[in-house]
N, C-alpha and C positions, 0 to 999 in steps of 0.2 A: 506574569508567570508565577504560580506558586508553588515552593519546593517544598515535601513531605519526606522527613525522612522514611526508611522503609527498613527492619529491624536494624543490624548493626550495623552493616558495611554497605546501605544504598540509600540511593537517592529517585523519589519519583517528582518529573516536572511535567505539571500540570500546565498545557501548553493553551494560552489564551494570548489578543495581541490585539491592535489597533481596531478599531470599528473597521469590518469592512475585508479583513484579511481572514480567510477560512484558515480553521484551525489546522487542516489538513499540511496547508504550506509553512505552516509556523513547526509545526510537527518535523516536516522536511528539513528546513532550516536546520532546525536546531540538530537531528543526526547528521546532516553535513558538516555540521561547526564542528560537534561532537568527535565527529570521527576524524577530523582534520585535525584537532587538537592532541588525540593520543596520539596519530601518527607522529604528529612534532614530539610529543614528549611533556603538553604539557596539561595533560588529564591522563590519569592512572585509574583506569577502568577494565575490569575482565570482560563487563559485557554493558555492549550498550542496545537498548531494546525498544526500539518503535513501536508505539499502537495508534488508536484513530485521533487519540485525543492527549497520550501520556507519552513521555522517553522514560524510561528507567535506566539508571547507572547502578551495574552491581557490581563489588567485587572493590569496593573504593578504602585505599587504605585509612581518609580520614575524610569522610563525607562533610563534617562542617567546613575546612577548609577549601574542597569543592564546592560548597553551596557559596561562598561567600564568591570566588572564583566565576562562578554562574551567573551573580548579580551583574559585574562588569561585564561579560560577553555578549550578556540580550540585549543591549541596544543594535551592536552589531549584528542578529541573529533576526531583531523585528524589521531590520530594514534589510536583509535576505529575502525577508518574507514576502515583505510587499513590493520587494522589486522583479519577484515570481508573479505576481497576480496577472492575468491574463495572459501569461505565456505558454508555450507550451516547450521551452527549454527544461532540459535534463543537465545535473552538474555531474555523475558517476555515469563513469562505461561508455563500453557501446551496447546500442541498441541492438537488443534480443527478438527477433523475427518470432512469432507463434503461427503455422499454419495451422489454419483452421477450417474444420468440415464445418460450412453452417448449414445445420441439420438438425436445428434444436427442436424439440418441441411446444418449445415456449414461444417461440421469433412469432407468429400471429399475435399472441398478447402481449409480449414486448411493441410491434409497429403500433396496434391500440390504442399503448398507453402514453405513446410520442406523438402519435395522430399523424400517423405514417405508413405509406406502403412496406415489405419486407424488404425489397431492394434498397429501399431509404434506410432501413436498419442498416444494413450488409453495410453500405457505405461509411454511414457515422460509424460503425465499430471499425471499418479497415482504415478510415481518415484521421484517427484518432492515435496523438502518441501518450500511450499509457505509461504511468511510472508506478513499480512498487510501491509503495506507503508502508505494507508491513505484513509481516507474515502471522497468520495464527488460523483457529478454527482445528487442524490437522496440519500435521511437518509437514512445511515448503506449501504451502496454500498461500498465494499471492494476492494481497488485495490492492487491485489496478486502479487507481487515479487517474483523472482525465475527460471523464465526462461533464458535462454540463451541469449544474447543481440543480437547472429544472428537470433534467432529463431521471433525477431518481424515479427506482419501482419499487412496489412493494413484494415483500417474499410470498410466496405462497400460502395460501389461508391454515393448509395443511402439509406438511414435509413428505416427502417422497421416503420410502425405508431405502432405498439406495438409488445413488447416483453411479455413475459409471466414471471409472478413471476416466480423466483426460476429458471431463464435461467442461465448457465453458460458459459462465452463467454470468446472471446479473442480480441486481439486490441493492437496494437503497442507493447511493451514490456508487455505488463499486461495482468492478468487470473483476471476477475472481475463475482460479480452476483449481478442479477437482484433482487433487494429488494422488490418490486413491480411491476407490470405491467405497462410500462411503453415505449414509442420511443427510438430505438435504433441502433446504427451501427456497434455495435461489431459483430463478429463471433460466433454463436450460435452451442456449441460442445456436449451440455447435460444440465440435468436439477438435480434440489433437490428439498425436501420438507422442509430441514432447514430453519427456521424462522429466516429472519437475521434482524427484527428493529421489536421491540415493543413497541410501546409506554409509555406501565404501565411497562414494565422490568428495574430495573436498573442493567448497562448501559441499555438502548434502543435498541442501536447496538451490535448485536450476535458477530460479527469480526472488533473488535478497532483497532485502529493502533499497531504494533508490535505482532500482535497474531500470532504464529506458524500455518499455515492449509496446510493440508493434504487431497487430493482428494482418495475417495474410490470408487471401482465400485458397484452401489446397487443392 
């Protein structure tokens, strides 16, 4: 792991790990530890912030003593990791149900590109326990963990000028959905009416990082 600071008060870690452990559950790890730790009291963070590859700690009263901090907990944080590899165990929550219209217009090219009938899709997507990884693109857009690392697709040659709230799509290794109406080049496979960003909710976002989801057929 390498840590860069990031202007005054942060820290980004640059999450890399054992031959063999995708970056993905090293990512996981480390917001589990991460957040396990401020709850005890003993990281002093305003925000702690997942992406596919990075954690950012912002908000740290004295980052070099953090980073030094950071060094001792990654042993404990690589062997998180890899004791995640091939499971499909979630450590936060309970598990978030998404009923889903599959009604996508993509699910033809999505079975294509698995070398599968549609029914074989429907299946791998409702047998599948998906986890947050992390939110971005647009507020409260969940990028779902869980799939097969062969089963990536690629986006669309061209983006669509809008997608339709509540699309649920696919895209390189990830099952995401559309929080809003919004451009898009993901694989559109079905749809929901779950509200995933409110503004007056706390949180705002329906699916935070680490949430267990489960597709259901509606």
């Amino acid at each position: 792991m390498r840590i860069r600071p990031v202007g005054a008060h942060a820290l980004l870690l640059d999450c890399t790990g054992p031959d063999g452990v995708p970056e993905a559950d090293l990512v996981a790890a480390w917001r589990a530890e991460l957040w396990r730790r401020r709850e005890q009291g003993d990281l002093a963070a305003v925000e702690i912030v997942p992406a596919a590859r990075t954690v950012l700690l912002d908000g740290l009263p004295d980052p070099a003593a953090t980073a030094e901090r950071l060094t001792r907990w990654a042993p404990a944080v690589a062997a998180t990791a890899i004791a995640r590899r091939g499971t499909d165990e979630h450590d936060d929550g309970t598990e978030t149900v998404v009923p889903v219209e599959f009604d996508g217009p993509d699910l033809p090219a999505v079975a294509e590109h698995w070398g599968v009938d549609v029914p074989a899709v429907l299946s791998r997507l409702t047998r599948t326990r998906f986890r947050v990884a992390f939110c971005g693109f647009a507020p409260g857009f969940p990028y779902l963990t869980g799939l097969p690392a062969a089963l990536a697709l690629p986006r669309l040659a061209t983006p669509r000028p809008q997608v339709p709230t509540g699309s649920v799509a696919l895209a390189g290794p990830y099952a995401g959905i559309y929080p809003g109406a919004s451009p898009g080049g993901w694989l559109l496979v079905g749809r929901t009416d779950l509200v995933l960003f409110d503004v007056h909710a706390h949180p705002p976002a329906r699916l935070g990082p680490g949430t267990p989801v489960r597709m259901a057929a509606a």
